[in-house]
Structures are given as structure tokens and as C-alpha cells.
C-alpha positions as a Python dict, from the first residue, in 0.01 Angstrom:
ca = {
    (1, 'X'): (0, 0, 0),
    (2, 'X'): (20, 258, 260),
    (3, 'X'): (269, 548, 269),
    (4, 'X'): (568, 500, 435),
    (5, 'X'): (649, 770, 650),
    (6, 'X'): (952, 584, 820),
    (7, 'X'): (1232, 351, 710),
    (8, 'X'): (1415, 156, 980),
    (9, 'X'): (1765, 246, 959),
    (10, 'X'): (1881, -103, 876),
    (11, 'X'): (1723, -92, 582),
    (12, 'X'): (1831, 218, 463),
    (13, 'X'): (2185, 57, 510),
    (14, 'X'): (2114, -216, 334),
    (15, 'X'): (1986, -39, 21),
    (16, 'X'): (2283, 193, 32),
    (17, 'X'): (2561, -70, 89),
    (18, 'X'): (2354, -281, -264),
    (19, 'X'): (2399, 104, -436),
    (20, 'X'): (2778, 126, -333),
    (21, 'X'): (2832, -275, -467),
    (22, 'X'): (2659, -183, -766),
    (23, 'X'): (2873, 130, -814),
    (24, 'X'): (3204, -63, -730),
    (25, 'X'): (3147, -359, -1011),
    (26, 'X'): (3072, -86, -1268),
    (27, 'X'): (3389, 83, -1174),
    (28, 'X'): (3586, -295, -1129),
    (29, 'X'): (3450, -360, -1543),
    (30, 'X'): (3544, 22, -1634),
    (31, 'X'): (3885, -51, -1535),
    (32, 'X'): (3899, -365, -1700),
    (33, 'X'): (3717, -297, -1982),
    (34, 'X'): (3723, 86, -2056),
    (35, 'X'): (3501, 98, -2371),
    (36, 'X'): (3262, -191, -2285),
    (37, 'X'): (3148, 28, -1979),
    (38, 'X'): (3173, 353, -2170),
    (39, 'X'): (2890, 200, -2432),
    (40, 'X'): (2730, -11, -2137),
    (41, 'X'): (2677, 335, -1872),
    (42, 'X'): (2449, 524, -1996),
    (43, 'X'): (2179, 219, -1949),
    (44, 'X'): (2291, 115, -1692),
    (45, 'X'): (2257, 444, -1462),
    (46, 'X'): (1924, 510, -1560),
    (47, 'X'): (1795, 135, -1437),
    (48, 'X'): (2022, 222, -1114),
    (49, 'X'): (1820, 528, -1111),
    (50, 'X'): (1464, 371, -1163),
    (51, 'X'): (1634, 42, -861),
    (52, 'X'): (1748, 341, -608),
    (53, 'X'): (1370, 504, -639),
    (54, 'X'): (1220, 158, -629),
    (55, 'X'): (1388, 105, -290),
    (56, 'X'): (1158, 415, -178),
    (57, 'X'): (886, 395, -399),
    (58, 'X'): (554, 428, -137),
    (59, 'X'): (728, 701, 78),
    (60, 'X'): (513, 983, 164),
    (61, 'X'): (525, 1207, -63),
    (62, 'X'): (455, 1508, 157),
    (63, 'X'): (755, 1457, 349),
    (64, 'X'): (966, 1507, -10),
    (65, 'X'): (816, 1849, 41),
    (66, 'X'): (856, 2069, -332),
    (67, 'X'): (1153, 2274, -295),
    (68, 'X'): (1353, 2087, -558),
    (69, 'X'): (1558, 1845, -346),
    (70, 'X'): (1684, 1507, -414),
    (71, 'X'): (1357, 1329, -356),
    (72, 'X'): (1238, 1556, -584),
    (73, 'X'): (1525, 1501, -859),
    (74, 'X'): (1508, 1185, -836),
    (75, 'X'): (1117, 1157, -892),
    (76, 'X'): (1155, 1361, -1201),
    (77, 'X'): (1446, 1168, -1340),
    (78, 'X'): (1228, 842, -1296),
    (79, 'X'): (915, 1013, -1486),
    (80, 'X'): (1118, 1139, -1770),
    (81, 'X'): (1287, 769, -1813),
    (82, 'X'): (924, 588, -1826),
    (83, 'X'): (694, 842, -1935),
    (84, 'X'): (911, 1115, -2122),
    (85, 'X'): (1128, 864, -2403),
    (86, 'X'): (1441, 950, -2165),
    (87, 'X'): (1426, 1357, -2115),
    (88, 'X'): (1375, 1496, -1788),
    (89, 'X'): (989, 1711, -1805),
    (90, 'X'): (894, 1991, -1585),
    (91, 'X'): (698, 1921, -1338),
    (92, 'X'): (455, 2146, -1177),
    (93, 'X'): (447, 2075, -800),
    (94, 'X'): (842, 2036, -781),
    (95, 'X'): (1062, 2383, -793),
    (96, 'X'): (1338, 2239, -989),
    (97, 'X'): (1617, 2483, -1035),
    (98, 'X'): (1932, 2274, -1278),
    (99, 'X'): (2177, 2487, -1153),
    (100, 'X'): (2129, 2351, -760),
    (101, 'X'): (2022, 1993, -840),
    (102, 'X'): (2276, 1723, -846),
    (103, 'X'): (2296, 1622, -1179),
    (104, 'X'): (2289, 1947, -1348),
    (105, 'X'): (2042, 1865, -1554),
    (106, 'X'): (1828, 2103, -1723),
    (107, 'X'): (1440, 2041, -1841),
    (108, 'X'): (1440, 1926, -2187),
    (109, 'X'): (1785, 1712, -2147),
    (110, 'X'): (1855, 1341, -2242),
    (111, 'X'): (1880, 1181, -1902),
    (112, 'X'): (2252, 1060, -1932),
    (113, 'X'): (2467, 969, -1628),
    (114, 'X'): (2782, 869, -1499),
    (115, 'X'): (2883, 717, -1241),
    (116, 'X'): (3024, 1032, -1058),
    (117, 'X'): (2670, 1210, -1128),
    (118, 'X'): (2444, 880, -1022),
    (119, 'X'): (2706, 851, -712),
    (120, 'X'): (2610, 1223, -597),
    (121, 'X'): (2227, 1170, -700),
    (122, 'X'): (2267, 838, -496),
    (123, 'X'): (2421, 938, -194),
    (124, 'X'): (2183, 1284, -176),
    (125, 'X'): (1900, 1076, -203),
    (126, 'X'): (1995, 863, 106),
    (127, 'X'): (2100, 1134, 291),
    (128, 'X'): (1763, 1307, 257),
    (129, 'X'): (1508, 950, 320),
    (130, 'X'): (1759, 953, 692),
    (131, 'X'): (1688, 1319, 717),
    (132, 'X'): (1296, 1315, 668),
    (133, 'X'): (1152, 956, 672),
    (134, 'X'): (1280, 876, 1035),
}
């Protein structure tokens, strides 16, 4: 597969209305079900994590640039989940700075998220793809 280097519009809707639906039924079973979604969160944001990078998984990675940005963030997050046992690891190309990321998270930390945190992540990460892959 080549890398992508632009992504229509109408499918970058499409991707963020499925994140949004996905975010509303979690909420719609938190409300209903308080401590089933409490216990049933913290695996469920990291596959909504591993599904939002999937939707952009052969952009060009050039384009993400290194500063530490959502792209960036969101590339760690997904190599700390499947090659890391869950932690978010350094990485050596990406400036990653916890205190401006959008999770907060620091290197060395459990990847944990709620769905405040993956709703910022999420929304940062299509807000950068419409900045630099158009």
C-alpha cells in the first residue's frame, strides 16, 4: 500500500461521525449502567484508540512531522498498546512533551483512558489529518 497523503473529506466525516456514535453508546450504557462501564472503559478506549489509528493507518508519515502532535500521540499510544504490554515508550523520532499532549500521559504510564481523554485525543487527531492530509 502506498502512502496516503490525502483523505477526501467525506471520509474523514464518516470516520468521525462512527467515533462520536461510538462515544455516545458508551456514554448511553454509563448512564444506564454506571459500574458495568466503569470496569468495561478502560478496554474499551484503548481498542477505540488502536480503530481511530486504523482509520489512518498508511498516511504519510512525513506529513505527521515530529513535534509531538496528535498524530504523533496517537502513534505512540498504539505502539505502547501492541508492542509495550499497555505503557506508553519513548520514542526517538517523536518530541513528546506529557505536559502539552492530550492525554497527559507521561512515558512509562499504563495507557488508561476515559472517555473525556479519548474524546480530546479523538477529536485532535481529526482536526490535525483535515489540517495536513488535504
Amino acid at each position: 500500500m502506498l502512502a496516503v497523503t490525502v483523505y477526501r473529506q467525506d471520509y474523514v466525516d464518516a470516520c468521525r461521525a462512527g467515533a462520536k456514535a461510538q462515544l455516545a453508546a458508551f456514554r448511553k450504557l454509563m448512564a444506564a449502567a454506571p459500574a458495568a462501564a466503569a470496569s468495561f472503559a478502560p478496554g474499551y478506549f484503548v481498542t477505540q484508540v488502536l480503530a481511530l489509528d486504523h482509520f489512518f493507518l498508511h498516511r504519510q508519515r512525513s506529513f505527521e512531522g515530529k513535534a509531538g502532535g496528535p498524530l504523533n500521540e496517537l502513534r505512540m499510544l498504539c505502539d505502547g498498546i501492541k508492542e509495550n504490554g499497555g505503557v506508553l515508550a519513548a520514542n526517538s523520532t517523536i518530541k513528546y512533551d506529557a505536559a502539552k499532549s492530550v492525554t497527559g500521559l507521561a512515558v512509562g504510564a499504563k495507557i488508561v483512558l476515559d472517555d473525556k481523554t479519548y474524546e480530546r485525543l479523538s477529536n485532535a487527531v481529526f482536526d490535525e489529518i483535515e489540517a495536513k492530509y488535504r
